[in-house]
mmCIF file of the N, C-alpha and C atoms, coordinates in Angstrom:
data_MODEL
# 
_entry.id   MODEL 
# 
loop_
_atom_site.group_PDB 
_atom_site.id 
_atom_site.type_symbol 
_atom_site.label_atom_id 
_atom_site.label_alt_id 
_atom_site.label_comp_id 
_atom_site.label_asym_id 
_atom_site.label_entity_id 
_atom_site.label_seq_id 
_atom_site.pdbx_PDB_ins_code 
_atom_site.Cartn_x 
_atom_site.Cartn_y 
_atom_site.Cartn_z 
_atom_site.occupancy 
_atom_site.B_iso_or_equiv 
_atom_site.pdbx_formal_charge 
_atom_site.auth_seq_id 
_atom_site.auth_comp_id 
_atom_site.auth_asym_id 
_atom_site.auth_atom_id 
_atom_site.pdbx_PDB_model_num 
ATOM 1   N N  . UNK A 1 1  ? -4.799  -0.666  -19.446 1.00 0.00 ? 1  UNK A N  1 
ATOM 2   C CA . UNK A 1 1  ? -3.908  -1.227  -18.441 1.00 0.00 ? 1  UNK A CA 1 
ATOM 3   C C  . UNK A 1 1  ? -3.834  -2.738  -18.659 1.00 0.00 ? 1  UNK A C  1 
ATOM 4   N N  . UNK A 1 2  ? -2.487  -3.042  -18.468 1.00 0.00 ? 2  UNK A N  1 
ATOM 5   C CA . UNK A 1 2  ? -2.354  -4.374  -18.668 1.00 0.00 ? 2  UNK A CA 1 
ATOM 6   C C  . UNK A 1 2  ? -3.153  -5.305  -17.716 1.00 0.00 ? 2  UNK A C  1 
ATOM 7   N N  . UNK A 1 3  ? -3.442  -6.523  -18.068 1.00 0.00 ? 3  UNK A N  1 
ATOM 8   C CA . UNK A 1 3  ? -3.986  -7.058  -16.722 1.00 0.00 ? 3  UNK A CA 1 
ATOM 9   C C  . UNK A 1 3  ? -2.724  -7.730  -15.544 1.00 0.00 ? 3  UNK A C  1 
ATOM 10  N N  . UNK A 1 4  ? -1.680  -8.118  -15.843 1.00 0.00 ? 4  UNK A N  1 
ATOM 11  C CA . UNK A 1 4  ? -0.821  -8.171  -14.532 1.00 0.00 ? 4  UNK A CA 1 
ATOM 12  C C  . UNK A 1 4  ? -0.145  -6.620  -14.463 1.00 0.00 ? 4  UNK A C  1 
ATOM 13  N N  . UNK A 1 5  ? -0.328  -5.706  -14.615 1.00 0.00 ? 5  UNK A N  1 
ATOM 14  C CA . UNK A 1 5  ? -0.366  -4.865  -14.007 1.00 0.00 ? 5  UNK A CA 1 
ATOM 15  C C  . UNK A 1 5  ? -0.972  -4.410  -13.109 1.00 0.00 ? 5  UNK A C  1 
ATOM 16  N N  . UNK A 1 6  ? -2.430  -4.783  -13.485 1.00 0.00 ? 6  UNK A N  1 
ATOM 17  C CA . UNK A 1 6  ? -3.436  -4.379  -12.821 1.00 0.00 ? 6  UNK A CA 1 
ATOM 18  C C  . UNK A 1 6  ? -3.754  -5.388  -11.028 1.00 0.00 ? 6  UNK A C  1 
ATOM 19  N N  . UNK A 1 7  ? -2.975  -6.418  -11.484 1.00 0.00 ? 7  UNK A N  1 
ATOM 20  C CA . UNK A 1 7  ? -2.816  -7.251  -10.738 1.00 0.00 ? 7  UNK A CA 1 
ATOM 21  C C  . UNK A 1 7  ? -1.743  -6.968  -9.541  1.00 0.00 ? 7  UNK A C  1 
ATOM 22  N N  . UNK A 1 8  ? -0.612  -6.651  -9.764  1.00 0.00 ? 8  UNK A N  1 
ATOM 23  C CA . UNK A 1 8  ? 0.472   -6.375  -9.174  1.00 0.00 ? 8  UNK A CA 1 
ATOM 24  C C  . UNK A 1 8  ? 0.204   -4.979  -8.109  1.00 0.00 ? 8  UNK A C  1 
ATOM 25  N N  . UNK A 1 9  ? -0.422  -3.898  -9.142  1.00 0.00 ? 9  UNK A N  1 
ATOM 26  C CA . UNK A 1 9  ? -0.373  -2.557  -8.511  1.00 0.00 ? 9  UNK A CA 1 
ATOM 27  C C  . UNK A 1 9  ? -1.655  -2.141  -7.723  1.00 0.00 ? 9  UNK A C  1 
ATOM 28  N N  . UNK A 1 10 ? -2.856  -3.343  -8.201  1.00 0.00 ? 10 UNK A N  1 
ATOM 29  C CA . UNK A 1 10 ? -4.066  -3.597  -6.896  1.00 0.00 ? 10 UNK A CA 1 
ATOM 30  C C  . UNK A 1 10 ? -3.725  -3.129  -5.964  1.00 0.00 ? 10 UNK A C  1 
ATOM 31  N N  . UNK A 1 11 ? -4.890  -2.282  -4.403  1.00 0.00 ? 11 UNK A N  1 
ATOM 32  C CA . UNK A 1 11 ? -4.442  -2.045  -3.119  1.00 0.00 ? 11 UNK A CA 1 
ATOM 33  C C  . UNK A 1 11 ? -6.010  -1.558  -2.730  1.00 0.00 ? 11 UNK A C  1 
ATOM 34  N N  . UNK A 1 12 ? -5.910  -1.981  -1.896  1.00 0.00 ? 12 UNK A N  1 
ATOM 35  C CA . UNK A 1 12 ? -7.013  -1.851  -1.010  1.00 0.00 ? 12 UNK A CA 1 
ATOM 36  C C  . UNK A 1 12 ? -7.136  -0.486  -0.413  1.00 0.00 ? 12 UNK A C  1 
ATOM 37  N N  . UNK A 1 13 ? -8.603  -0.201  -0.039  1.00 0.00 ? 13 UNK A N  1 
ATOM 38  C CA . UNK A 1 13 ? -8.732  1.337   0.375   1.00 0.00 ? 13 UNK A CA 1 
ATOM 39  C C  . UNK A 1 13 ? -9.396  0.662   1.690   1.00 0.00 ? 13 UNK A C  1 
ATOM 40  N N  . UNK A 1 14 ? -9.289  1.650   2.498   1.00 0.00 ? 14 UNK A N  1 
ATOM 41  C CA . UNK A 1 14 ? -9.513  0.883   4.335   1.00 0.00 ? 14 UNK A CA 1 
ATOM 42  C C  . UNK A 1 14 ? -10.307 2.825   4.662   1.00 0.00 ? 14 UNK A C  1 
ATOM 43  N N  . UNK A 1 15 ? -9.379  3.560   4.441   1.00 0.00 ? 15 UNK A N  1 
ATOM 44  C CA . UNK A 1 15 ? -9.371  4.961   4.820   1.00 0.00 ? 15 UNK A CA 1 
ATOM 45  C C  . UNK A 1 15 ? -10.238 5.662   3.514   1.00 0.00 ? 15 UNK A C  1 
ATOM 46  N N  . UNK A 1 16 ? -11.151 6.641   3.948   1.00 0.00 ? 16 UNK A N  1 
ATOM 47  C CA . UNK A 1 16 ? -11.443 7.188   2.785   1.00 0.00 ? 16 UNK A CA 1 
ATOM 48  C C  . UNK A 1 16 ? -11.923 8.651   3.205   1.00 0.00 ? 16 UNK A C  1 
ATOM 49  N N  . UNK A 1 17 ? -12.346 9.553   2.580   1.00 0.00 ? 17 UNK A N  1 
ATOM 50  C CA . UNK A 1 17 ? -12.186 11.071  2.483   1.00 0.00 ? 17 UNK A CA 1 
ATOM 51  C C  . UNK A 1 17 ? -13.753 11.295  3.273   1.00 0.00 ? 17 UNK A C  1 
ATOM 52  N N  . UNK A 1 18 ? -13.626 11.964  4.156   1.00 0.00 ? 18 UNK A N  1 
ATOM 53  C CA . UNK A 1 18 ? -15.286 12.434  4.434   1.00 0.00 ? 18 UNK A CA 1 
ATOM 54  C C  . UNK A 1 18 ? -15.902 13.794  3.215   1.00 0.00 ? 18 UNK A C  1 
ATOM 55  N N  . UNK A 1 19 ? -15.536 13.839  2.732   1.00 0.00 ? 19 UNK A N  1 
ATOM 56  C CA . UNK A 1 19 ? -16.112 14.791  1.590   1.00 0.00 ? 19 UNK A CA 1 
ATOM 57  C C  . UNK A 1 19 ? -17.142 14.403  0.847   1.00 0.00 ? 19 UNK A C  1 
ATOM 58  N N  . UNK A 1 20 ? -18.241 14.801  0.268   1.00 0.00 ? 20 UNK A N  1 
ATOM 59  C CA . UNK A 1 20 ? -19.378 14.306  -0.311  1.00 0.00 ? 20 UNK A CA 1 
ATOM 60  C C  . UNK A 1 20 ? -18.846 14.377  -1.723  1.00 0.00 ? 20 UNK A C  1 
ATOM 61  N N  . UNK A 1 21 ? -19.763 13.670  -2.773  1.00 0.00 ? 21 UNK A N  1 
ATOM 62  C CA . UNK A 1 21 ? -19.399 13.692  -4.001  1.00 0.00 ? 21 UNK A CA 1 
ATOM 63  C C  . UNK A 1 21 ? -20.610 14.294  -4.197  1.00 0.00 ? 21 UNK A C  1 
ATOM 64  N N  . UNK A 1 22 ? -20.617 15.050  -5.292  1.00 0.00 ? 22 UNK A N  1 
ATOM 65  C CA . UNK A 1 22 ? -21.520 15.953  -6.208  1.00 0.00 ? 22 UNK A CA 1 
ATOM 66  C C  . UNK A 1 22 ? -22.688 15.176  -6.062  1.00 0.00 ? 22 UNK A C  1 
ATOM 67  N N  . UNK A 1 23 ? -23.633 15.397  -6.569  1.00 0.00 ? 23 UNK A N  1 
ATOM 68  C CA . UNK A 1 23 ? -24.980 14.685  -6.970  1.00 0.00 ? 23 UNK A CA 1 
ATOM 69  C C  . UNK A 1 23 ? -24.957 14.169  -8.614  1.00 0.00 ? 23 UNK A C  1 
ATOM 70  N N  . UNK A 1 24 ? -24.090 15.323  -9.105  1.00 0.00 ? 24 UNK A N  1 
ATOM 71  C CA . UNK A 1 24 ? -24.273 14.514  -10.708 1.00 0.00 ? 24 UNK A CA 1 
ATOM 72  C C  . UNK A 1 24 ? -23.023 14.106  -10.673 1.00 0.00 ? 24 UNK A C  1 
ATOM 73  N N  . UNK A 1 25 ? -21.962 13.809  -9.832  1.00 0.00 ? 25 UNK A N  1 
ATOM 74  C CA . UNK A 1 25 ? -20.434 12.764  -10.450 1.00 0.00 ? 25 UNK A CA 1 
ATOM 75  C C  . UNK A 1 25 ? -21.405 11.012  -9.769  1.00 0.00 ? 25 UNK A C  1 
ATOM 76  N N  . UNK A 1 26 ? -22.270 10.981  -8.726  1.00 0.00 ? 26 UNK A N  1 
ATOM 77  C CA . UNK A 1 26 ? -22.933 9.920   -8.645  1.00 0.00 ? 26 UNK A CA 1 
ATOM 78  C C  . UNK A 1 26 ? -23.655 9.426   -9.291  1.00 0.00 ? 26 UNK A C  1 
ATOM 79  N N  . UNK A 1 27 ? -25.001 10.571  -10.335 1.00 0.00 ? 27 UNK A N  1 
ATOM 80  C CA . UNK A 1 27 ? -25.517 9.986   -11.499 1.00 0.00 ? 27 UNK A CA 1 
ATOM 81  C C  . UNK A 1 27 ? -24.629 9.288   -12.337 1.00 0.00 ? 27 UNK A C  1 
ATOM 82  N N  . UNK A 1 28 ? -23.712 10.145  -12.592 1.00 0.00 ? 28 UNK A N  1 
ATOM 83  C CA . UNK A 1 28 ? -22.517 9.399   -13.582 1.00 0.00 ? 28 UNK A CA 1 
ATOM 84  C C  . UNK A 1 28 ? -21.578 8.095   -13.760 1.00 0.00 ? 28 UNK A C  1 
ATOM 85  N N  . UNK A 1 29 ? -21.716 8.156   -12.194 1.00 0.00 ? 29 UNK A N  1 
ATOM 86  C CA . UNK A 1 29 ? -20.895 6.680   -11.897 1.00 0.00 ? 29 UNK A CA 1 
ATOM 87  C C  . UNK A 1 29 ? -22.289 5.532   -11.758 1.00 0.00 ? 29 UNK A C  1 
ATOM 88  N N  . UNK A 1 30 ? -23.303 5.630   -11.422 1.00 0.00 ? 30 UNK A N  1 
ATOM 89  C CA . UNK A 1 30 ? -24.581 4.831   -11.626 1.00 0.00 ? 30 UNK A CA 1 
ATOM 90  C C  . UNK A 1 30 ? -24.585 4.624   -13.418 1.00 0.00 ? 30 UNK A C  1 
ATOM 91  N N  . UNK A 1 31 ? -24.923 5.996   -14.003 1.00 0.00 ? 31 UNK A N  1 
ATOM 92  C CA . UNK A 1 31 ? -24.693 5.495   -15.358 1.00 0.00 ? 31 UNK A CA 1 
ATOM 93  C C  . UNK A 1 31 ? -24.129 4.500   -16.172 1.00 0.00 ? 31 UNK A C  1 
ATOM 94  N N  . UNK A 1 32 ? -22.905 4.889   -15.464 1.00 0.00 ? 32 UNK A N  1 
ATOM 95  C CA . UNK A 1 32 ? -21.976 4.295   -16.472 1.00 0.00 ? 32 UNK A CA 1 
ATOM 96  C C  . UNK A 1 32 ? -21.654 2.747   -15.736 1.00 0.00 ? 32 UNK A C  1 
ATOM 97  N N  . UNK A 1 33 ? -22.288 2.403   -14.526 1.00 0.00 ? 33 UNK A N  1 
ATOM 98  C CA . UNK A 1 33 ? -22.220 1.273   -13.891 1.00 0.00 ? 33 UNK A CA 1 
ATOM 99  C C  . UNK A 1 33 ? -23.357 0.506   -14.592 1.00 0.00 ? 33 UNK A C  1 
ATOM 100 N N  . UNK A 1 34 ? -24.376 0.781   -15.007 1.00 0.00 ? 34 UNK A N  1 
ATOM 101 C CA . UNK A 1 34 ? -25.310 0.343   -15.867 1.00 0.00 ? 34 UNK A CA 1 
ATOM 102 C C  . UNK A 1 34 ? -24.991 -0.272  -17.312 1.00 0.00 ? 34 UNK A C  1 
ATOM 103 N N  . UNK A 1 35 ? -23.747 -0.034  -17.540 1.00 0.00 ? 35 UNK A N  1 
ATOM 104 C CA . UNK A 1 35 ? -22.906 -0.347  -19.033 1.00 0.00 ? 35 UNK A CA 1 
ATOM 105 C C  . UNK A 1 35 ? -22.299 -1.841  -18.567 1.00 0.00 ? 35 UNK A C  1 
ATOM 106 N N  . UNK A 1 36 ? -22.046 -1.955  -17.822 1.00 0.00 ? 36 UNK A N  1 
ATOM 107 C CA . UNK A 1 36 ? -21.374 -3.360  -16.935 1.00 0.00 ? 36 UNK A CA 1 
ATOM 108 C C  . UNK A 1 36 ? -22.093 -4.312  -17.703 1.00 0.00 ? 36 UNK A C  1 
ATOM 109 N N  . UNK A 1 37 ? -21.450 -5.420  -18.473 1.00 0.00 ? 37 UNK A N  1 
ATOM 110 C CA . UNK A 1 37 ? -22.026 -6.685  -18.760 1.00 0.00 ? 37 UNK A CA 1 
ATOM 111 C C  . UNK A 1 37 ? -22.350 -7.294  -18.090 1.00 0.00 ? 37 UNK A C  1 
ATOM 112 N N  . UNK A 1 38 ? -23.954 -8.396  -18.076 1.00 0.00 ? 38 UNK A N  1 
ATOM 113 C CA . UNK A 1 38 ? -24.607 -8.977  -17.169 1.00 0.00 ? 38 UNK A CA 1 
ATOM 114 C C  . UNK A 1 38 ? -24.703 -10.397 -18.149 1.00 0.00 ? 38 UNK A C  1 
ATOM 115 N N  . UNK A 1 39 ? -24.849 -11.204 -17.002 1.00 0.00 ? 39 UNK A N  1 
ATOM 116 C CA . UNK A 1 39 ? -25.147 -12.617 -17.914 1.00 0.00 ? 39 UNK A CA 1 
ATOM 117 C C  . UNK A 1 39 ? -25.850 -13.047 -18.532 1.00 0.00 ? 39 UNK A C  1 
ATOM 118 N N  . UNK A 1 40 ? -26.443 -13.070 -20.184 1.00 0.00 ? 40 UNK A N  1 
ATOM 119 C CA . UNK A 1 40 ? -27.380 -13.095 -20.666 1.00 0.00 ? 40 UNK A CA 1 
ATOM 120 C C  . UNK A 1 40 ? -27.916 -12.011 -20.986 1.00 0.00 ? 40 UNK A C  1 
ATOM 121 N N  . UNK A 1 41 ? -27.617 -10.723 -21.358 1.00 0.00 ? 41 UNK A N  1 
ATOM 122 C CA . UNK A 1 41 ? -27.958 -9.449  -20.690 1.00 0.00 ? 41 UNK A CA 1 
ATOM 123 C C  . UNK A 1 41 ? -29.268 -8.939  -20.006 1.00 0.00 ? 41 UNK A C  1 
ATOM 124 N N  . UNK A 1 42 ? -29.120 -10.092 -18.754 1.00 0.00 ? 42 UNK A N  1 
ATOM 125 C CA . UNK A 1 42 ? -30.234 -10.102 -17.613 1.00 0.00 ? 42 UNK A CA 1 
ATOM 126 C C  . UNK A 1 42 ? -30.478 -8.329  -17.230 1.00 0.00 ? 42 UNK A C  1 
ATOM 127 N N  . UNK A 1 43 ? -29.470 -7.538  -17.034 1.00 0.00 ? 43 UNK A N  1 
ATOM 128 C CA . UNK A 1 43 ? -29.171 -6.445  -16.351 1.00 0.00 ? 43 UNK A CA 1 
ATOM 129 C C  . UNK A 1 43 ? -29.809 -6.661  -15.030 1.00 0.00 ? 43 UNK A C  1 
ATOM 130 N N  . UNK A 1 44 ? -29.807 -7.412  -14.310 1.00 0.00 ? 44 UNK A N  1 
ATOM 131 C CA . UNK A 1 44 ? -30.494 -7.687  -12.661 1.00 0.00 ? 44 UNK A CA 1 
ATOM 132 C C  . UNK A 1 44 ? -30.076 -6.355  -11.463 1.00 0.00 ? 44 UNK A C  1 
ATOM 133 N N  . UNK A 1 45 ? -29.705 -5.229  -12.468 1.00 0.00 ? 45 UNK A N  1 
ATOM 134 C CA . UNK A 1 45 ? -28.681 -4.306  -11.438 1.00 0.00 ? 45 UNK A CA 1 
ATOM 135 C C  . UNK A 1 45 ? -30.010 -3.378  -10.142 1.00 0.00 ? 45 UNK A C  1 
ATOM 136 N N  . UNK A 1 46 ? -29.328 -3.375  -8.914  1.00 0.00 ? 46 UNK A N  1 
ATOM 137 C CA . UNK A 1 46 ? -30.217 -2.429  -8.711  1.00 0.00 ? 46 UNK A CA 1 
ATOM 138 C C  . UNK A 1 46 ? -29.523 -2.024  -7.450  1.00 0.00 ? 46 UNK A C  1 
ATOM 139 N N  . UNK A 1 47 ? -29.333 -0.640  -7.506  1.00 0.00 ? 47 UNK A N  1 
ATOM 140 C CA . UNK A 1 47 ? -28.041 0.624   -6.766  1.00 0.00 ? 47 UNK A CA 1 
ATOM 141 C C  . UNK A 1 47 ? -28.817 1.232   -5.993  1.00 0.00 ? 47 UNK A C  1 
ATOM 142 N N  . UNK A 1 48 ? -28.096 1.380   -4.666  1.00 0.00 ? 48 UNK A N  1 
ATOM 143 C CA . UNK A 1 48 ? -28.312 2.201   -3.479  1.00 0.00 ? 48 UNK A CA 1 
ATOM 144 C C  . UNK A 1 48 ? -27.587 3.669   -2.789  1.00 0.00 ? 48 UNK A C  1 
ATOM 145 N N  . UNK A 1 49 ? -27.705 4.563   -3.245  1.00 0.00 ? 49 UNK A N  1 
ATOM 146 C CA . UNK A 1 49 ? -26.719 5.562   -2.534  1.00 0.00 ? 49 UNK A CA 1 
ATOM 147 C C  . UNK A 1 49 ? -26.655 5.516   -0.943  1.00 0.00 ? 49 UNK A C  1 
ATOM 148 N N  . UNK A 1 50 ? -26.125 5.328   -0.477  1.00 0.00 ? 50 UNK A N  1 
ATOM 149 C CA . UNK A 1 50 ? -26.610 5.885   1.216   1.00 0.00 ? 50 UNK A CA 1 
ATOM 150 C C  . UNK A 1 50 ? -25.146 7.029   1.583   1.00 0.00 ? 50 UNK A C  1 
ATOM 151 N N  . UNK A 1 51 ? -25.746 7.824   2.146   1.00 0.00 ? 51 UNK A N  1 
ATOM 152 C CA . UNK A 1 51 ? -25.129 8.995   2.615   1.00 0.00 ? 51 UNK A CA 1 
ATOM 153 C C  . UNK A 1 51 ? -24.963 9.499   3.932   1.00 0.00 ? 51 UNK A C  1 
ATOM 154 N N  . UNK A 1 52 ? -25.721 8.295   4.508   1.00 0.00 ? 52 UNK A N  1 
ATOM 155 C CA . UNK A 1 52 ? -26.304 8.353   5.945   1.00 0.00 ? 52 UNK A CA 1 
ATOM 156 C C  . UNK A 1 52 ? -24.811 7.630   7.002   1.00 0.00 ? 52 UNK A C  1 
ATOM 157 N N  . UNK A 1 53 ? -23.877 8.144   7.282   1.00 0.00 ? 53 UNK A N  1 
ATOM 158 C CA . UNK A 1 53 ? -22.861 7.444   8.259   1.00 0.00 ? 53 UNK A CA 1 
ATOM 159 C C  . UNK A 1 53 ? -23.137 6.305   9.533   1.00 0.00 ? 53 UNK A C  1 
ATOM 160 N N  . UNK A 1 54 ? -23.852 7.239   10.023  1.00 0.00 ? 54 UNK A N  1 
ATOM 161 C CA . UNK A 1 54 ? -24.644 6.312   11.504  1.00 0.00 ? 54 UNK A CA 1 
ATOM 162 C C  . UNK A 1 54 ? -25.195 5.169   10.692  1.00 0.00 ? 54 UNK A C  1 
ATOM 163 N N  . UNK A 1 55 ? -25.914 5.197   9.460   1.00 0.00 ? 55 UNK A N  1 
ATOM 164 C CA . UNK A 1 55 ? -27.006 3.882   9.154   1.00 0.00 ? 55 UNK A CA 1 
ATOM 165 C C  . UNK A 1 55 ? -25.691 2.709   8.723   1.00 0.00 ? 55 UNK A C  1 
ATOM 166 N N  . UNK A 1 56 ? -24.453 3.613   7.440   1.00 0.00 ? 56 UNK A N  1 
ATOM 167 C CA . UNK A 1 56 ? -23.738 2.833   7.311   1.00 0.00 ? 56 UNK A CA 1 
ATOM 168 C C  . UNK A 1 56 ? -22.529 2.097   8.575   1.00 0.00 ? 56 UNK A C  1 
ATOM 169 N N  . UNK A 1 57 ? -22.626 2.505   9.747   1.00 0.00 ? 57 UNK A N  1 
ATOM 170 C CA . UNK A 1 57 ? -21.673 2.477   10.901  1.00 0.00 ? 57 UNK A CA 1 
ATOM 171 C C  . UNK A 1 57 ? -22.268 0.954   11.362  1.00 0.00 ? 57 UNK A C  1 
ATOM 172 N N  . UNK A 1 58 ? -23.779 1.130   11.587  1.00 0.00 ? 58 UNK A N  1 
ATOM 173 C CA . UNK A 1 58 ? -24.825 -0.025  11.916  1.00 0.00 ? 58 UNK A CA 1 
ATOM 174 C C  . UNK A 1 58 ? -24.629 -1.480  11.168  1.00 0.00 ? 58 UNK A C  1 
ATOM 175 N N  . UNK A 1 59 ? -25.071 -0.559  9.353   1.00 0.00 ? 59 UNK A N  1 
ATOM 176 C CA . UNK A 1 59 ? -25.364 -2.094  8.818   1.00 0.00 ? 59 UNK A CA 1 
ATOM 177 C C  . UNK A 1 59 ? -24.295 -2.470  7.813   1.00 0.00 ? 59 UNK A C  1 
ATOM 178 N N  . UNK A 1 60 ? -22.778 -1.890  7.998   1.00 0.00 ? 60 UNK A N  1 
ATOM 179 C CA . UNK A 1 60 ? -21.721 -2.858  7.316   1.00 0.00 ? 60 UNK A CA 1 
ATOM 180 C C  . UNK A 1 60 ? -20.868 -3.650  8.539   1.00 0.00 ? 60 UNK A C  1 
# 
């Protein structure tokens, strides 16, 4: 994708699906979030699933 494309056709998500995602499409997206270039290749990464609604209702 071009990058002013990517620019132009950007949009924000506000609404999202109450449906759970698999357990392994989340390994997968952790995985492959681990590929992300870091500065220096510090890799400083460190990922949280929460699944919990009420906790996320609280602390975003």
């Amino acid at each position: 994708m071009e990058i002013v494309e990517a620019v132009r056709t950007r949009r924000g998500v506000r609404k999202y699906k109450s449906d759970r995602l698999p357990e392994q499409t989340i390994r997968e997206l952790i995985t492959l979030a681990t590929w992300a270039p870091s500065a220096m290749n510090h890799q400083p990464w460190i990922f949280a699933v929460v699944e919990n609604k009420d906790f996320l209702k609280k602390n975003i």
